[in-house]
Each structure stands twice: as C-alpha cells, then as structure tokens.
PDB file of N, H, CA, C and O in Angstrom:
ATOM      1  N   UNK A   1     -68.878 133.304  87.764  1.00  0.00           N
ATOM      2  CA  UNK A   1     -68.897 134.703  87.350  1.00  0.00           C
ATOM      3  C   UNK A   1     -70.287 135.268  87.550  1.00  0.00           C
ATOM      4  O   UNK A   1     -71.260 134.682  87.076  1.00  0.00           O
ATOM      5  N   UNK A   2     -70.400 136.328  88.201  1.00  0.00           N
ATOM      6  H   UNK A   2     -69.610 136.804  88.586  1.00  0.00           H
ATOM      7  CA  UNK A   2     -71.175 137.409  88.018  1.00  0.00           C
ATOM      8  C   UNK A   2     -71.405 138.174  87.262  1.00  0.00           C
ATOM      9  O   UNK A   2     -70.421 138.885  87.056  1.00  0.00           O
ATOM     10  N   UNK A   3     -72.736 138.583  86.357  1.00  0.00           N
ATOM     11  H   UNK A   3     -73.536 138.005  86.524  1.00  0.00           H
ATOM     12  CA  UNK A   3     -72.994 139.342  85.390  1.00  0.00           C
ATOM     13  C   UNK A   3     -74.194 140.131  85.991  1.00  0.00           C
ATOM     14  O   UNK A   3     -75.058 139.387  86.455  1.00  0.00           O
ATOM     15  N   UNK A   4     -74.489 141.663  86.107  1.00  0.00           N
ATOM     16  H   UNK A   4     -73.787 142.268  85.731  1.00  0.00           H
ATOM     17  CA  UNK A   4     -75.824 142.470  86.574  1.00  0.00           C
ATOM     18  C   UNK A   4     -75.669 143.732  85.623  1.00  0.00           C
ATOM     19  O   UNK A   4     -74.706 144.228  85.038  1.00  0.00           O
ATOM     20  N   UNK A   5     -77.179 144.080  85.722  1.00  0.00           N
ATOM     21  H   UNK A   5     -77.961 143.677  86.197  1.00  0.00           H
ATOM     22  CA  UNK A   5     -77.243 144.786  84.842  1.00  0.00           C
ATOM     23  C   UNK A   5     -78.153 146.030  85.241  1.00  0.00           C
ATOM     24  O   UNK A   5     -78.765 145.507  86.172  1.00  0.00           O
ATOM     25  N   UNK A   6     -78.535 147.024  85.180  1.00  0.00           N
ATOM     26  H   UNK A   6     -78.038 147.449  84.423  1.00  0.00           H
ATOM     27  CA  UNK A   6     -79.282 148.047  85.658  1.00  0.00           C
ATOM     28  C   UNK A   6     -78.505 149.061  86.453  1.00  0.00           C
ATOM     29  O   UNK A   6     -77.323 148.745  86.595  1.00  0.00           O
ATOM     30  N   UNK A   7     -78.920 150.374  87.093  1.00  0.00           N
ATOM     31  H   UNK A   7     -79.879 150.631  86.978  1.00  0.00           H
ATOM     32  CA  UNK A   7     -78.313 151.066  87.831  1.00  0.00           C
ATOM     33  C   UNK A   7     -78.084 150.521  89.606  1.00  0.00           C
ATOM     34  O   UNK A   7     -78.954 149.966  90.277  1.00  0.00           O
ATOM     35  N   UNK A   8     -77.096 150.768  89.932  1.00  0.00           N
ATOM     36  H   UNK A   8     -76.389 151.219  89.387  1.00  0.00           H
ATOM     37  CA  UNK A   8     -76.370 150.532  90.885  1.00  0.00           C
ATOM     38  C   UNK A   8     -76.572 151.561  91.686  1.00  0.00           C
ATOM     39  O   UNK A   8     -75.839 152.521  91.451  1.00  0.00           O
ATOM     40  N   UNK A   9     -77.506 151.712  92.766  1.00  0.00           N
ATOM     41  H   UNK A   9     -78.102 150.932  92.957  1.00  0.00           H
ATOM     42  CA  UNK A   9     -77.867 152.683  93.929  1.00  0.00           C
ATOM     43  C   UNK A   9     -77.174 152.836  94.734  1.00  0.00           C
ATOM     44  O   UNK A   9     -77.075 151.991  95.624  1.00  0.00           O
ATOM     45  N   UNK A  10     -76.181 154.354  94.727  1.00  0.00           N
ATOM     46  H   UNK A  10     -76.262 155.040  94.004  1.00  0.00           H
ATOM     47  CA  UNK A  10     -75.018 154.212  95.863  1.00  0.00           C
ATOM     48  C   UNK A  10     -75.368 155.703  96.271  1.00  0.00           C
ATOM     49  O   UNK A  10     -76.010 156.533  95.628  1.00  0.00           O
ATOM     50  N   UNK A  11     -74.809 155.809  97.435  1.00  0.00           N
ATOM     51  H   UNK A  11     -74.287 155.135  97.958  1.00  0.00           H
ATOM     52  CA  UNK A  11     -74.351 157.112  97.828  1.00  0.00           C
ATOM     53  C   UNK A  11     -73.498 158.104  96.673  1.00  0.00           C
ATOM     54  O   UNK A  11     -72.679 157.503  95.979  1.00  0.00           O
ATOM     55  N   UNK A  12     -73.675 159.718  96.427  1.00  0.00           N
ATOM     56  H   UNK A  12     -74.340 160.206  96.991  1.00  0.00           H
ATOM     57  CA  UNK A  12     -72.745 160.336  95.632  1.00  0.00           C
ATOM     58  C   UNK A  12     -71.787 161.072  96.150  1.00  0.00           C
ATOM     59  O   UNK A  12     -71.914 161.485  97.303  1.00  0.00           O
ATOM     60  N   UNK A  13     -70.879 161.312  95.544  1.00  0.00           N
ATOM     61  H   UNK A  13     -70.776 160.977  94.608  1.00  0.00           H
ATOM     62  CA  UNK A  13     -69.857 162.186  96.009  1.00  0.00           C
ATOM     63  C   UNK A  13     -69.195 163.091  95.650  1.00  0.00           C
ATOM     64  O   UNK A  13     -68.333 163.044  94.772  1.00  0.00           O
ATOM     65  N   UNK A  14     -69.569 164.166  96.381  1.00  0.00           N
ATOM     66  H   UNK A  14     -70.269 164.205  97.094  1.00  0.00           H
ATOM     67  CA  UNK A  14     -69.594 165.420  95.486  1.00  0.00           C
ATOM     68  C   UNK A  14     -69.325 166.161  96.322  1.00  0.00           C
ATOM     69  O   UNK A  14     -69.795 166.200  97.459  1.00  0.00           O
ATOM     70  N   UNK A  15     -68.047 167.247  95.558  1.00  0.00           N
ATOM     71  H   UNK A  15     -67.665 167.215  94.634  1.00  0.00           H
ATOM     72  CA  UNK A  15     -67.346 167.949  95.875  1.00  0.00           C
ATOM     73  C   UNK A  15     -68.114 169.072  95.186  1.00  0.00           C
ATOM     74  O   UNK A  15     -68.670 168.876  94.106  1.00  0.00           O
ATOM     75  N   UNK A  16     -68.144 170.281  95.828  1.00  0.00           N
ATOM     76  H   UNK A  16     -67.692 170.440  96.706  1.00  0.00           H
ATOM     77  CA  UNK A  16     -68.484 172.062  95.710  1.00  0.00           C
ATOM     78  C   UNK A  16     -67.721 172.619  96.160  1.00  0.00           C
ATOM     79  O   UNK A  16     -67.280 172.458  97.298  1.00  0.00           O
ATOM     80  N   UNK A  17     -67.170 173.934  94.832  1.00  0.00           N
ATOM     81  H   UNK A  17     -67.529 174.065  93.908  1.00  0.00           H
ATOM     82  CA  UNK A  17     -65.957 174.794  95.445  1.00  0.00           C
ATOM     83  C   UNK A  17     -66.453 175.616  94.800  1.00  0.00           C
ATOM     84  O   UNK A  17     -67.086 175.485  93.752  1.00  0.00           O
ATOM     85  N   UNK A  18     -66.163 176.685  95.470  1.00  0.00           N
ATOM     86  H   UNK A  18     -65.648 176.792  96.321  1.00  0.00           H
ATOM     87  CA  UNK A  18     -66.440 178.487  95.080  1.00  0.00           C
ATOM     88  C   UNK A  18     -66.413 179.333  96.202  1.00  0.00           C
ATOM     89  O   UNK A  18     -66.381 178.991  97.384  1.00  0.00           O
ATOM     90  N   UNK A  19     -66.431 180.674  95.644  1.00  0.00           N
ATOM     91  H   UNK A  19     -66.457 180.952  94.684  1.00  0.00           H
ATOM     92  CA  UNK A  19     -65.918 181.415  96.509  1.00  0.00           C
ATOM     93  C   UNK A  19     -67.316 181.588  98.332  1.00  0.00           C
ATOM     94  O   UNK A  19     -68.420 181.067  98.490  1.00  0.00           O
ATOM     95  N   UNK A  20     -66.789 182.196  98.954  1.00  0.00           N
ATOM     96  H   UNK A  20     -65.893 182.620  98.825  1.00  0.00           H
ATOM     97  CA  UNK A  20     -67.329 182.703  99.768  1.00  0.00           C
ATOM     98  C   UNK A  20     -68.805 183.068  99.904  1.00  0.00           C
ATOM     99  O   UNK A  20     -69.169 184.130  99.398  1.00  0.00           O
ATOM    100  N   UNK A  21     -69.405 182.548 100.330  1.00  0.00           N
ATOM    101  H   UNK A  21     -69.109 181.685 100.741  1.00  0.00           H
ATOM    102  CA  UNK A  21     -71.452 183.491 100.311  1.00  0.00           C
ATOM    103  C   UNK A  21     -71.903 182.972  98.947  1.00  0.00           C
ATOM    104  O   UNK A  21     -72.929 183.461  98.475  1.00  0.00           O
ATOM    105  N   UNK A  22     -71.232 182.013  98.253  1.00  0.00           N
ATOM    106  H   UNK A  22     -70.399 181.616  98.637  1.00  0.00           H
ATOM    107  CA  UNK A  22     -72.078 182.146  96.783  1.00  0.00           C
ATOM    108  C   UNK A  22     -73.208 180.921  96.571  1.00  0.00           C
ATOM    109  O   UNK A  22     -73.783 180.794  95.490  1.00  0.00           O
ATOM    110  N   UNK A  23     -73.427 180.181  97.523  1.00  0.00           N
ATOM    111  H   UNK A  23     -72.960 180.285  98.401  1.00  0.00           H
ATOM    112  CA  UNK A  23     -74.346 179.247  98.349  1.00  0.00           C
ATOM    113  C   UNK A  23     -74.464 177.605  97.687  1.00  0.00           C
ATOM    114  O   UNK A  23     -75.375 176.988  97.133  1.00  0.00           O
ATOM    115  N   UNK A  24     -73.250 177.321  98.009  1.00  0.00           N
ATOM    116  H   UNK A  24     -72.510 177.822  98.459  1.00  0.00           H
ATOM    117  CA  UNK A  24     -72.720 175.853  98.083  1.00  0.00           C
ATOM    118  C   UNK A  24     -73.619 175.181  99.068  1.00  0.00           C
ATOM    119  O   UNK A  24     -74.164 174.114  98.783  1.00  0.00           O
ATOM    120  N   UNK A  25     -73.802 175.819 100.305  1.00  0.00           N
ATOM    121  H   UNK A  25     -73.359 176.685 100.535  1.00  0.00           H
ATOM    122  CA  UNK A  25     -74.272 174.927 101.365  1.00  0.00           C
ATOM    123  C   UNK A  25     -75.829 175.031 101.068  1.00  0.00           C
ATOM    124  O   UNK A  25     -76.555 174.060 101.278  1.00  0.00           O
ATOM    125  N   UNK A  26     -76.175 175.866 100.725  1.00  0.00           N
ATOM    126  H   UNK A  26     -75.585 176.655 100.554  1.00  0.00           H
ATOM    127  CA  UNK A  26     -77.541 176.047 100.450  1.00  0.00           C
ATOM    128  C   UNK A  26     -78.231 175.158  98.898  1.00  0.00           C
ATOM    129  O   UNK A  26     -79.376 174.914  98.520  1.00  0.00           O
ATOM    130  N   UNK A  27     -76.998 174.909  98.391  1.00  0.00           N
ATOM    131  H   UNK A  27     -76.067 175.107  98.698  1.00  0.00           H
ATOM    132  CA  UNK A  27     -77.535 173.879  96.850  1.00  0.00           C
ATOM    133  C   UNK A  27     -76.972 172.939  97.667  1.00  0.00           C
ATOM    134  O   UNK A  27     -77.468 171.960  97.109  1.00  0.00           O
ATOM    135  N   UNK A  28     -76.349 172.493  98.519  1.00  0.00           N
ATOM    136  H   UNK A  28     -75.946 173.289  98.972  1.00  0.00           H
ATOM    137  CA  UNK A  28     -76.380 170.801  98.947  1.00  0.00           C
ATOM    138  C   UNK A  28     -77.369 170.482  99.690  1.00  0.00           C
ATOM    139  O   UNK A  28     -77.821 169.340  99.615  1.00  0.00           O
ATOM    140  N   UNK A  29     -78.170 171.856 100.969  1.00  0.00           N
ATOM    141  H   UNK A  29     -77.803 172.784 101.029  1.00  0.00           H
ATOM    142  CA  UNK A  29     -79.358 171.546 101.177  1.00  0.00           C
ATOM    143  C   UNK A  29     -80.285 170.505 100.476  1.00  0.00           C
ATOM    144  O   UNK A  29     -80.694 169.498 101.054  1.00  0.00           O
ATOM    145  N   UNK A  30     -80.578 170.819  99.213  1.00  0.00           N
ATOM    146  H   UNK A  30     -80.245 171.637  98.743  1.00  0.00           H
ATOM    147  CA  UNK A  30     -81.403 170.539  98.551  1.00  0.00           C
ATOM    148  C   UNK A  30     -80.835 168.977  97.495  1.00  0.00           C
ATOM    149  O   UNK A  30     -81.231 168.658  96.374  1.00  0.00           O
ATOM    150  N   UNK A  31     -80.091 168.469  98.139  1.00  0.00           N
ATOM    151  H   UNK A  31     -79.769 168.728  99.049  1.00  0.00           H
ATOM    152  CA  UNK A  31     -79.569 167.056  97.292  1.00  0.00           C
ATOM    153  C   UNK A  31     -80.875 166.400  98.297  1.00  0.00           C
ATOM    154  O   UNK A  31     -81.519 167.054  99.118  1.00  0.00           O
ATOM    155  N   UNK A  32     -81.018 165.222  98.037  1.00  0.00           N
ATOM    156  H   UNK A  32     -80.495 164.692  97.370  1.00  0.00           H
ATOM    157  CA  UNK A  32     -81.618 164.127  98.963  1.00  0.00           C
ATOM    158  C   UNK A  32     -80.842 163.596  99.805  1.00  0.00           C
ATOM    159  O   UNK A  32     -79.725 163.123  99.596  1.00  0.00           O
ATOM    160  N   UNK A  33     -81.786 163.707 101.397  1.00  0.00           N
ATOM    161  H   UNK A  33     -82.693 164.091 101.567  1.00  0.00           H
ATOM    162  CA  UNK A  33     -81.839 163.486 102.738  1.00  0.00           C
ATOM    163  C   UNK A  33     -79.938 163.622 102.810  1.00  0.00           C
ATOM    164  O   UNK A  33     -79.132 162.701 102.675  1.00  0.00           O
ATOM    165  N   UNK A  34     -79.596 165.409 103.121  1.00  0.00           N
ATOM    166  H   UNK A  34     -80.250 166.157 103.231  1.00  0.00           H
ATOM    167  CA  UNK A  34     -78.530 165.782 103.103  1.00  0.00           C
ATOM    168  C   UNK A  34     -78.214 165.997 104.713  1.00  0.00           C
ATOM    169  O   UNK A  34     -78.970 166.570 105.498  1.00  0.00           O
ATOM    170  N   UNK A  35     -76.702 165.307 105.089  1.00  0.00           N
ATOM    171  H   UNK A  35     -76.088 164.842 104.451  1.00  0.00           H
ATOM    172  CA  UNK A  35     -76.500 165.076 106.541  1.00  0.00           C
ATOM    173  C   UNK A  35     -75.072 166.402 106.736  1.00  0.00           C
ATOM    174  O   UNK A  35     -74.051 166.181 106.085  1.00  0.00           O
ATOM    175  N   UNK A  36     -75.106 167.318 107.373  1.00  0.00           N
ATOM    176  H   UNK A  36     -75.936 167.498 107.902  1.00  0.00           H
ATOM    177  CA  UNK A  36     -73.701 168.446 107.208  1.00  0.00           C
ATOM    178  C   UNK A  36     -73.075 168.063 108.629  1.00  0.00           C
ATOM    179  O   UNK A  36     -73.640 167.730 109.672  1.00  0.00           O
ATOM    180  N   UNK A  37     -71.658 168.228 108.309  1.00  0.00           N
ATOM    181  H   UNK A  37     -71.200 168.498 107.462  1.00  0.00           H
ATOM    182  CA  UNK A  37     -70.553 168.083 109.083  1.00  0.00           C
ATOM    183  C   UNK A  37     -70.392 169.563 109.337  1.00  0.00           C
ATOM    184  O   UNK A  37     -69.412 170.059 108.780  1.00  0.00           O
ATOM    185  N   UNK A  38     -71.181 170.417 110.094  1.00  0.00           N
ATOM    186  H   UNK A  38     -71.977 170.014 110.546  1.00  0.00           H
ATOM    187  CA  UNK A  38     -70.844 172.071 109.579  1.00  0.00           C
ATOM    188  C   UNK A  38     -69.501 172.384 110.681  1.00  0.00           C
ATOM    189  O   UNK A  38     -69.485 172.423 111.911  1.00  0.00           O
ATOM    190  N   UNK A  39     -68.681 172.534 109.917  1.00  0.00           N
ATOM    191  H   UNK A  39     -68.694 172.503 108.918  1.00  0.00           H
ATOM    192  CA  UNK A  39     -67.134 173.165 110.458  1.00  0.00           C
ATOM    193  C   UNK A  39     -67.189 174.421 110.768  1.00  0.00           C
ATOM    194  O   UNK A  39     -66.883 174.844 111.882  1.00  0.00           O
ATOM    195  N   UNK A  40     -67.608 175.181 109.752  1.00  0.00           N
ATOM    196  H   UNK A  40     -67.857 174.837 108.847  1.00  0.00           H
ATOM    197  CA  UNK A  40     -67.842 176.688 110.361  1.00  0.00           C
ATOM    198  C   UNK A  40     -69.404 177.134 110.139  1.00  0.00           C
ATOM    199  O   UNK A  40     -69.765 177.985 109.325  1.00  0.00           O
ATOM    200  N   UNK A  41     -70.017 176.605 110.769  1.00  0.00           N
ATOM    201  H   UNK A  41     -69.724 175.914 111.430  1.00  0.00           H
ATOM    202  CA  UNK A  41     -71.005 177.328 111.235  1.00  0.00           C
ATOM    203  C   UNK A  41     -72.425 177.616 110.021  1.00  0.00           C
ATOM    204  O   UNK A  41     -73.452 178.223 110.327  1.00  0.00           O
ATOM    205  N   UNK A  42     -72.124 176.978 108.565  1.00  0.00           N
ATOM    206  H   UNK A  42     -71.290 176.486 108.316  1.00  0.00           H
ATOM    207  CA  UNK A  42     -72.818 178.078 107.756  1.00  0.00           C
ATOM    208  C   UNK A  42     -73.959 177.370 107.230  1.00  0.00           C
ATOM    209  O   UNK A  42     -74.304 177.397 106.049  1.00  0.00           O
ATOM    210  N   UNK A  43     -74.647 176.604 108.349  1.00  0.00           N
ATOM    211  H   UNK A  43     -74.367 176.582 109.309  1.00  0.00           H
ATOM    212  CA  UNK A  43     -75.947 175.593 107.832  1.00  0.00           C
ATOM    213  C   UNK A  43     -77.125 176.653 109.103  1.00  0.00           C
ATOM    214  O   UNK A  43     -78.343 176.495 109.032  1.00  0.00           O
ATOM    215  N   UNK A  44     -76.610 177.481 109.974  1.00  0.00           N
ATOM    216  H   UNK A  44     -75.620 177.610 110.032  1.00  0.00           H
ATOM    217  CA  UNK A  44     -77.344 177.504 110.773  1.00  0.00           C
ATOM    218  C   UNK A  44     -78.801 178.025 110.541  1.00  0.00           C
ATOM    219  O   UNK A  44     -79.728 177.530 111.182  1.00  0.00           O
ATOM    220  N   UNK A  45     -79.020 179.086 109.569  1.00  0.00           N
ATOM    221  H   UNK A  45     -78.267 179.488 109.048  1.00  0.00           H
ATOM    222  CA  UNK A  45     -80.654 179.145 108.757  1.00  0.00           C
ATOM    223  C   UNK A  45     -80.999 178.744 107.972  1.00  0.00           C
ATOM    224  O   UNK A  45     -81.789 179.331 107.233  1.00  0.00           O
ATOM    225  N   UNK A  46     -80.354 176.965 107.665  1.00  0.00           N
ATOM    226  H   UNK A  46     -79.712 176.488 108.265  1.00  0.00           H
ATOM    227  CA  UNK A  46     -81.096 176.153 107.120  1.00  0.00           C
ATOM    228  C   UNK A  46     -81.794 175.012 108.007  1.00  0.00           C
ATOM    229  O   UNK A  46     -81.413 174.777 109.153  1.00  0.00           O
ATOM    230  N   UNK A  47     -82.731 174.398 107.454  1.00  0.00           N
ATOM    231  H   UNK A  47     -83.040 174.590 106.523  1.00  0.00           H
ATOM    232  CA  UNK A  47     -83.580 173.238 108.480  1.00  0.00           C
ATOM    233  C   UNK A  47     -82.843 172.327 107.460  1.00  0.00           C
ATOM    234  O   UNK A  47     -82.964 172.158 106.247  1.00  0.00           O
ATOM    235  N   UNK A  48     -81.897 171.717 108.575  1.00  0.00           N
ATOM    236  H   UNK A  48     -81.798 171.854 109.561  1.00  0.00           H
ATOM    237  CA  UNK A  48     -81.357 170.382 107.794  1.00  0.00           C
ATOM    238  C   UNK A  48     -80.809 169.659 108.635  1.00  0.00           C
ATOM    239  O   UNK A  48     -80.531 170.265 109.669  1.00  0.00           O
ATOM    240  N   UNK A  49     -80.512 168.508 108.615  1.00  0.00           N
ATOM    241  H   UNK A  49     -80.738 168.015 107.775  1.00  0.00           H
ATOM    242  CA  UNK A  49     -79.690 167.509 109.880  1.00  0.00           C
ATOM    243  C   UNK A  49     -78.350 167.745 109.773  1.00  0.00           C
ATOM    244  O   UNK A  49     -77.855 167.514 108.670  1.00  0.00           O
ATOM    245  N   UNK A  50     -77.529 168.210 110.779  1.00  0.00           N
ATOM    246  H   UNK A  50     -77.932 168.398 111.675  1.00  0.00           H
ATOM    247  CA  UNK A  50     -76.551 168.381 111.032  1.00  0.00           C
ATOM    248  C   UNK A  50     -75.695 167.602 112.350  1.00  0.00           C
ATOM    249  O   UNK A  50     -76.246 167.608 113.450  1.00  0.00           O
ATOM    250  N   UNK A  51     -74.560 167.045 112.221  1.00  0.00           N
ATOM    251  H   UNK A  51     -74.112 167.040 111.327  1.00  0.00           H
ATOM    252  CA  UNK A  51     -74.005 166.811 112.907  1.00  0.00           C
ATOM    253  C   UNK A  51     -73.384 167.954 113.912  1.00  0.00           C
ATOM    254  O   UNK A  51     -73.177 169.029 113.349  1.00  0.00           O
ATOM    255  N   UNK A  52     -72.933 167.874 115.815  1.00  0.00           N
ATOM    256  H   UNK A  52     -73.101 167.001 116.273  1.00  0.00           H
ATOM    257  CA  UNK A  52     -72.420 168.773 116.119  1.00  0.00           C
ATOM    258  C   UNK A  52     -71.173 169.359 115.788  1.00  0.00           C
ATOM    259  O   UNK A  52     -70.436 168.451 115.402  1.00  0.00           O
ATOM    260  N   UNK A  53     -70.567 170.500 115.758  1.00  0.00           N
ATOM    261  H   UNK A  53     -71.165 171.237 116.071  1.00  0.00           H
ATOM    262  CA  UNK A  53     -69.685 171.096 115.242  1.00  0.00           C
ATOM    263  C   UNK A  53     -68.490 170.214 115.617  1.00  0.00           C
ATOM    264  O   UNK A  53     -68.570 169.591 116.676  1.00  0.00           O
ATOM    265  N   UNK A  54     -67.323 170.088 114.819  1.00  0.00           N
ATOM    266  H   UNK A  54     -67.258 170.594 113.959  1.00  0.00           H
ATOM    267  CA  UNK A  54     -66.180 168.881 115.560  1.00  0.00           C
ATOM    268  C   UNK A  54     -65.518 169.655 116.556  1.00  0.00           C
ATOM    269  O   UNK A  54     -65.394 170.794 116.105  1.00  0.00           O
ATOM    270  N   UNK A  55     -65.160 169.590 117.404  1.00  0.00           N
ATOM    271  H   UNK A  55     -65.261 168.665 117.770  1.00  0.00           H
ATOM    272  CA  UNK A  55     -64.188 170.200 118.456  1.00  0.00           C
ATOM    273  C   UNK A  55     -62.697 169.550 118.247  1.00  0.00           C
ATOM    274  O   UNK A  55     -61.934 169.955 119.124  1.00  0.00           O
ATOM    275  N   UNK A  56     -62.192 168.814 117.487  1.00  0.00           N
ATOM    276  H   UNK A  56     -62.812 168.485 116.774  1.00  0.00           H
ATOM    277  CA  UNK A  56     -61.024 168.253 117.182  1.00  0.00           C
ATOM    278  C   UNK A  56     -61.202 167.419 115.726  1.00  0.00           C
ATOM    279  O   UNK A  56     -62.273 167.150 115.181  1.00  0.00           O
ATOM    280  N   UNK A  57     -59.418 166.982 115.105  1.00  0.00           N
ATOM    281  H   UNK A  57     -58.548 167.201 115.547  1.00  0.00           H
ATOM    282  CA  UNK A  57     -59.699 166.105 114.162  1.00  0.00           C
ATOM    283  C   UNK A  57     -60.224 164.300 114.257  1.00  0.00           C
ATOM    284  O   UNK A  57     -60.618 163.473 113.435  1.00  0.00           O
ATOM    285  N   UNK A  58     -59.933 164.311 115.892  1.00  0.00           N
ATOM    286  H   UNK A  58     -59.613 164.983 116.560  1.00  0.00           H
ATOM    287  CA  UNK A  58     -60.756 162.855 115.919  1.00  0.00           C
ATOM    288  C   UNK A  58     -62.496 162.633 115.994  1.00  0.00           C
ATOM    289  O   UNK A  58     -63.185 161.614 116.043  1.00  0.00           O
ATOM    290  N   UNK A  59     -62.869 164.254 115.974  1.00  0.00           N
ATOM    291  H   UNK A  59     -62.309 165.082 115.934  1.00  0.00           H
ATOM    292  CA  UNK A  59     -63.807 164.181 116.287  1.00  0.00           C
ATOM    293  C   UNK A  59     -64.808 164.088 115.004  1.00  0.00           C
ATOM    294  O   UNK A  59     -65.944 163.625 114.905  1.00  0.00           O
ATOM    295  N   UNK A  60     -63.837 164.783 113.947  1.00  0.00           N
ATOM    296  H   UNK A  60     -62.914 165.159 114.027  1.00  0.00           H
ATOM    297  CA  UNK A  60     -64.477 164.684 112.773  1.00  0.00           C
ATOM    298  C   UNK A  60     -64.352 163.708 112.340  1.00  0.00           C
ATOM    299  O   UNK A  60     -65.315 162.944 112.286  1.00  0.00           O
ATOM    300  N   UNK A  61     -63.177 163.369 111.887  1.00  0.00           N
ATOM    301  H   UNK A  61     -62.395 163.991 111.931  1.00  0.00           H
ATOM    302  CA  UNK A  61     -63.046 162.087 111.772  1.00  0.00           C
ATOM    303  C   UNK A  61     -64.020 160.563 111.791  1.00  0.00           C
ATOM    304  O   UNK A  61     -64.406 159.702 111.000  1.00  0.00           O
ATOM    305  N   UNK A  62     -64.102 160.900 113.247  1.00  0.00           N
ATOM    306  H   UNK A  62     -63.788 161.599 113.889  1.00  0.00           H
ATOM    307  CA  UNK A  62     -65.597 159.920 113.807  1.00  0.00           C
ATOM    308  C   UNK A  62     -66.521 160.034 113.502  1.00  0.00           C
ATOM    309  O   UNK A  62     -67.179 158.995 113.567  1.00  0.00           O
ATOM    310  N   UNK A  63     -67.237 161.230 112.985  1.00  0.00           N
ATOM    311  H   UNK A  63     -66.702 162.074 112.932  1.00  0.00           H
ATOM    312  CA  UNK A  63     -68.396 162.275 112.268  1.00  0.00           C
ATOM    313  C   UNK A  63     -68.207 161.465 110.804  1.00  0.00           C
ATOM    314  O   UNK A  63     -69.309 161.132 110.368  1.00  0.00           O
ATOM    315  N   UNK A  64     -67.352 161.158 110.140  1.00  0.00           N
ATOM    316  H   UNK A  64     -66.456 161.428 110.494  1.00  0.00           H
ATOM    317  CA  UNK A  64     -67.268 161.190 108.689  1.00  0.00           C
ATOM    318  C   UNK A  64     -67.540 159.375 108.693  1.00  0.00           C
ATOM    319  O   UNK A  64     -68.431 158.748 108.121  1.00  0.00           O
ATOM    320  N   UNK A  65     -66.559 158.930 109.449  1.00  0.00           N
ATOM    321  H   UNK A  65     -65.835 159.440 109.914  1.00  0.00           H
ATOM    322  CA  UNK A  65     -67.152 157.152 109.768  1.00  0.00           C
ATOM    323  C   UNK A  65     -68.117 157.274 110.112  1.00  0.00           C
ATOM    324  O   UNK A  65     -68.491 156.872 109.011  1.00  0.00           O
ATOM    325  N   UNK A  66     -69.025 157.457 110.624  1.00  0.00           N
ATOM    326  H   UNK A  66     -68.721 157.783 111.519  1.00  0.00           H
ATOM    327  CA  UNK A  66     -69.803 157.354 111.412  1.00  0.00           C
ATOM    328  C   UNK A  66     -71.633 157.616 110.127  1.00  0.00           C
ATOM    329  O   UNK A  66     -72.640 156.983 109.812  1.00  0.00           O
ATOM    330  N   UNK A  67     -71.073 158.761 109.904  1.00  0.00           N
ATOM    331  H   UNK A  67     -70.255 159.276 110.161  1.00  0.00           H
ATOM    332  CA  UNK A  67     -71.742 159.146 108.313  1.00  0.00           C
ATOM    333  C   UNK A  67     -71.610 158.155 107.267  1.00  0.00           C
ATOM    334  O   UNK A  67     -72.661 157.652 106.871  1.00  0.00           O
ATOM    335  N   UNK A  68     -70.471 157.759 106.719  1.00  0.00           N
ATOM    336  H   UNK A  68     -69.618 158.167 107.041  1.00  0.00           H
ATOM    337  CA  UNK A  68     -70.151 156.669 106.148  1.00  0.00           C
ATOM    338  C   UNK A  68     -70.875 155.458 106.199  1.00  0.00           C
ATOM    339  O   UNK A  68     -71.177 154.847 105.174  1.00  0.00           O
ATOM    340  N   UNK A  69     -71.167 155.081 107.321  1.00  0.00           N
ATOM    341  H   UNK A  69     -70.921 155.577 108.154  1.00  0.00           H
ATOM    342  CA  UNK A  69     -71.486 153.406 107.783  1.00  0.00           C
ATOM    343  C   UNK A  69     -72.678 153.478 108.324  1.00  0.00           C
ATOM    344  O   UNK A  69     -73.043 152.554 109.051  1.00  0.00           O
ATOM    345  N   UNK A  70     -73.520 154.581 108.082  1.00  0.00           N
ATOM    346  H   UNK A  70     -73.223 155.331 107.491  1.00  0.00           H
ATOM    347  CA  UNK A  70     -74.627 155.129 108.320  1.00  0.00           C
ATOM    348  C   UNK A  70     -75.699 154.619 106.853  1.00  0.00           C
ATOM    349  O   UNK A  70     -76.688 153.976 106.504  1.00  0.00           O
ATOM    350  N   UNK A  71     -74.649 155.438 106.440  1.00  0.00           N
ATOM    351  H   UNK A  71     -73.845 155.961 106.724  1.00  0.00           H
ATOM    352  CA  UNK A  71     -75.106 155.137 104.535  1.00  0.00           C
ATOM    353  C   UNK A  71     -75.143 153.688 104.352  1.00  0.00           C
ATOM    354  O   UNK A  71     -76.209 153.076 104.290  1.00  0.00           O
ATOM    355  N   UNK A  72     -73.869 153.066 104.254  1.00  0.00           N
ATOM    356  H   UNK A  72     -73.003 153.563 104.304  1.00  0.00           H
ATOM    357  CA  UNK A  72     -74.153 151.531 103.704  1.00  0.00           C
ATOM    358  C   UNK A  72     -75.149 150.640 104.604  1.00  0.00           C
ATOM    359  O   UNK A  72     -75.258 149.490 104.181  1.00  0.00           O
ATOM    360  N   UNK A  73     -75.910 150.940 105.777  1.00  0.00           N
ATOM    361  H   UNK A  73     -75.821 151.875 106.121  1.00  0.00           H
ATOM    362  CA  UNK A  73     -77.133 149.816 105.882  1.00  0.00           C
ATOM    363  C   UNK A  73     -78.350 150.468 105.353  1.00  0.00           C
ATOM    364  O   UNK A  73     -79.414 149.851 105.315  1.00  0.00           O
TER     365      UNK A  73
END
C-alpha cells in the first residue's frame, strides 16, 4: 500500500460560461502558461499561445490530445 501526503500538482479544469463580450477569454488569459484552441477567432488581441484555428473535428480533436499529452510530461 501506498500512503502520500501533500498537494498533488495537476493540470486544472475549468470550464467558463457567460454571455457574449463579457471576457472569459481574456480572464483565462491570465491563468498560468494558458494554451487556446481559438474556434472563433476571439484570442486575436491577446499575446498568448494559441493553437491554429481547427479546420475540422479531427482536427480539433488532435489539438485537444495533443494539448493533453503535452501537459502530462
């Protein structure tokens, strides 16, 4: 058996919903070293790392693995 104790350093996951312009993307800016999947477009006058826009669902898809398995090394 395994017993540990202290905080457990993981990736978070977090969901933001609200309406339209009320600046979701602009408070995730500001999480630590934040990576956007931007679907429609609404990171573009922020300085932040972004993935290219998906052109299909395999494409996102691959974007989100890819993000994923990025994180765990």
């Amino acid at each position: 058996m395994n017993i540990t104790s202290g905080k457990i350093h993981t990736a978070q996951k977090v969901v933001i919903y609200g309406v339209e312009g009320i600046g979701k993307t602009t408070l995730a800016s500001h999480f630590p070293d934040p990576v956007f999947i931007d679907t429609e477009g609404s990171t573009k006058f922020l300085d932040v790392k972004r993935f290219d826009a998906p052109t299909s669902w395999t494409m996102l898809l691959s974007q989100v693995d890819y993000g994923r398995d990025a994180r765990r090394n």
